[in-house]
C-alpha positions as CSV (number, residue, x, y, z in Angstrom):
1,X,-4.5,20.1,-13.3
2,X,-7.0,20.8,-10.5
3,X,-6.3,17.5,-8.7
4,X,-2.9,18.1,-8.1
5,X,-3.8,21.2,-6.5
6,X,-6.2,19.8,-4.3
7,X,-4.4,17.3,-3.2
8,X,-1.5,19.6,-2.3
9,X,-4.2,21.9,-0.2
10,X,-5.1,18.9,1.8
11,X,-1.7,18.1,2.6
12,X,-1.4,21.5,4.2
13,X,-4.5,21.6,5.5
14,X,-3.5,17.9,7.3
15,X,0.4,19.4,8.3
16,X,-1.4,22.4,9.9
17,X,-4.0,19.8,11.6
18,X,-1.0,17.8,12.7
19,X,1.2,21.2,14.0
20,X,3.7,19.9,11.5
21,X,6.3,22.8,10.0
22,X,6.3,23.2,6.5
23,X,10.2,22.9,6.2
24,X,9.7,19.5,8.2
25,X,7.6,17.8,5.2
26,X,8.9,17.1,2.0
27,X,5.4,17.1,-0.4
28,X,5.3,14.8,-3.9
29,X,1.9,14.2,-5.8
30,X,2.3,11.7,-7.7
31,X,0.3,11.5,-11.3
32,X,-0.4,7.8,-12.9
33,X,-2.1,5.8,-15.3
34,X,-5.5,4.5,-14.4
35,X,-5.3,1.1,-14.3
36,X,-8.7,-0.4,-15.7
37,X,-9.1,-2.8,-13.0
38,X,-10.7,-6.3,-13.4
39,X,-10.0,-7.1,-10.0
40,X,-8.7,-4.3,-7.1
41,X,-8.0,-4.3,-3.2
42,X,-5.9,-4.0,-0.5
43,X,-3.1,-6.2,0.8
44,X,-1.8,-5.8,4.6
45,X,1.4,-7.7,5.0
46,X,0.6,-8.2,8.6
47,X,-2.5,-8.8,9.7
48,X,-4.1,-5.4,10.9
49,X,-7.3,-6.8,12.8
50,X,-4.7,-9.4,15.5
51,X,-1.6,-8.1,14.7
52,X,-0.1,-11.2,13.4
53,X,3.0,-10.5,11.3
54,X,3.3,-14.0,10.3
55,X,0.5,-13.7,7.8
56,X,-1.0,-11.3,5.1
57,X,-4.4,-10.6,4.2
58,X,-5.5,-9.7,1.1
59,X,-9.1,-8.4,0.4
60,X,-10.4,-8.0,-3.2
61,X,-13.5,-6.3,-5.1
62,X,-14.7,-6.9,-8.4
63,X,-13.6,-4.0,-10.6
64,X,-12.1,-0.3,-9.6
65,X,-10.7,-0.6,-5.9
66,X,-13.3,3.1,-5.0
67,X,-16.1,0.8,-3.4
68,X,-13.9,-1.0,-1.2
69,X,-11.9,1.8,-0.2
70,X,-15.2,4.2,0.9
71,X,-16.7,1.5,2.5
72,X,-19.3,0.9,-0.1
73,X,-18.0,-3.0,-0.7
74,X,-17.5,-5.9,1.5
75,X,-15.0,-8.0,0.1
76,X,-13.6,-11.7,-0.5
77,X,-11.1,-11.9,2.3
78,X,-7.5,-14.4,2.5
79,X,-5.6,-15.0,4.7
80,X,-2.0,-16.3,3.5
81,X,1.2,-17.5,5.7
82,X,3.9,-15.6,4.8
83,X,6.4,-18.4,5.2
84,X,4.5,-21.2,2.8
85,X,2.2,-18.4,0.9
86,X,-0.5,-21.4,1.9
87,X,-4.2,-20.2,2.1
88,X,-4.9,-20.2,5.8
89,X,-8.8,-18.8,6.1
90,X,-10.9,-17.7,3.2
91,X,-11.2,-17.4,-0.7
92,X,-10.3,-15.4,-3.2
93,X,-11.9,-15.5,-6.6
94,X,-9.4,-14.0,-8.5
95,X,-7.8,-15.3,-11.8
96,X,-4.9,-18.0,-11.7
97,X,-2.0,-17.6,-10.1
98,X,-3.1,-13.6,-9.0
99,X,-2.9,-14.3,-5.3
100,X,0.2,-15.9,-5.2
101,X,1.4,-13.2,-6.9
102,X,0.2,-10.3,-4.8
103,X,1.2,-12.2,-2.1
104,X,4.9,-12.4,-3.1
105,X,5.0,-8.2,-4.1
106,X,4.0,-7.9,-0.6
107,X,7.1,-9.3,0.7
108,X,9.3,-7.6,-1.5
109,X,7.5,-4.7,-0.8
110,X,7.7,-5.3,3.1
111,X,11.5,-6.1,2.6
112,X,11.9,-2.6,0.3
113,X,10.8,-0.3,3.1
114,X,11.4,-3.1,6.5
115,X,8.0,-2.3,8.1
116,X,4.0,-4.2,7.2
117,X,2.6,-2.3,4.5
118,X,-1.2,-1.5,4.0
119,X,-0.6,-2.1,0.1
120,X,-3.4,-0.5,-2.8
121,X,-3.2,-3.0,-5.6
122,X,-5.6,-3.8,-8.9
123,X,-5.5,-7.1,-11.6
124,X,-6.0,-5.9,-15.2
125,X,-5.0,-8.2,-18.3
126,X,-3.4,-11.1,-16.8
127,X,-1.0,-8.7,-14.2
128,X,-0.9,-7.7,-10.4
129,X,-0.3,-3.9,-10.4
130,X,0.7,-2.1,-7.1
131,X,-0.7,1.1,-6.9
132,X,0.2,2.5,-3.3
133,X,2.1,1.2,-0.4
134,X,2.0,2.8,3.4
135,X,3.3,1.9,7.0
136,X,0.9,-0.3,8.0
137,X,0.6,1.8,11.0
138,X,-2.7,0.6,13.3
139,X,-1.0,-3.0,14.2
140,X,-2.0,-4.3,17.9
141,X,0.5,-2.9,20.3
142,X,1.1,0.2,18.5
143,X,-0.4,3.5,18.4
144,X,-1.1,5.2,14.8
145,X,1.1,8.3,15.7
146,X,3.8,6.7,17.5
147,X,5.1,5.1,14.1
148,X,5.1,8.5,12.1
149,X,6.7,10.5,15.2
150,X,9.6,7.8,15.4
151,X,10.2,7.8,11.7
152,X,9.3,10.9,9.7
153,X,11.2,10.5,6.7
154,X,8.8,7.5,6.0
155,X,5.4,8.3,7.2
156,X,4.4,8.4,3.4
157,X,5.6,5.8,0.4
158,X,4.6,5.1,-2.7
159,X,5.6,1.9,-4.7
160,X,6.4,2.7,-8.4
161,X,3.9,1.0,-11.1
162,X,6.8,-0.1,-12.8
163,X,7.9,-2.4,-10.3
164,X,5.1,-4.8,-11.3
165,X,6.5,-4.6,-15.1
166,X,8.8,-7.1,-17.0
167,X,12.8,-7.0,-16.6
168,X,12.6,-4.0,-14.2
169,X,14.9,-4.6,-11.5
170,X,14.8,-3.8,-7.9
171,X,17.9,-1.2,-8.1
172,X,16.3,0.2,-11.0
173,X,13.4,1.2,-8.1
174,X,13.6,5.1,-7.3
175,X,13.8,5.5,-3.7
176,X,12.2,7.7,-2.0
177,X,14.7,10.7,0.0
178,X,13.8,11.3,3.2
179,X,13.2,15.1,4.1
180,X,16.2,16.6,5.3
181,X,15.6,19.6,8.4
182,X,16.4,22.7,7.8
């Protein structure tokens, strides 16, 4: 269980970075499934390059999401109004009906935690599976920091796998507490 561990240093090593108290930060690692991706990206329910929060933007890799998220990918970019879920610029070659449906866990997703989200997600065996959701927190207007210092008890969110599975409900959905000050 090294990565656990790891992960948990870095978190302190960021809080220290940050001058964040310990007993201000409320610290999860979260262990899942791999998902063998056929398809992965991310999915910005605003757009983060003009700000836009009429549209989301979608950008997808063939296979595991790794390349796109080092920078070792360019990807097939969409963009989608939010109102009509129309395709506005770009393609996507994903399978079917797989935009459309990223497109509508994006606004549930959005809705869930009321604030864009900069959303991890992969396509394996027919299904869109979210695998992370943030604050979508670099949106024009708006410094990085000045979301996390308004809100603390949200600076950090993850979207449960399940919620991309069959007859699972939204108030079935954990929630995530927000840290209480001691």
């Amino acid at each position: 269980m090294t990565g656990p561990l790891i992960c948990w240093l870095h978190e302190v090593d960021y809080r220290r970075a940050q001058g964040w108290e310990a007993r201000d930060v409320v610290l999860a690692v979260v262990v899942q499934a791999m998902v063998p991706a056929e398809w992965a990206g991310v999915l910005f329910t605003a757009d983060p390059v003009s700000g836009h929060r009429d549209r989301l933007v979608v950008e997808a890799i063939s296979g595991l999401g790794e390349a796109l998220v080092s920078g070792h990918a360019t990807p097939s970019r969409a963009v989608v109004e939010k109102a009509s879920l129309r395709l506005l610029a770009g393609n996507m070659p994903l399978p079917g009906e797989a935009l459309e449906e990223l497109a509508r866990l994006g606004l549930r997703i959005e809705g869930a935690f009321g604030q864009p989200q900069d959303i991890e997600w992969a396509y394996a065996a027919g299904r869109c599976a979210i695998l992370q959701a943030c604050p979508l927190t670099a949106l024009s207007g708006s410094s990085p920091r000045a979301w996390f210092s308004a809100r603390p008890s949200r600076c950090s969110c993850v979207w449960p796998l399940a919620a991309t599975r069959p007859g699972c409900k939204r108030s079935s959905w954990p929630r995530s507490p927000a840290p209480q000050r001691r």
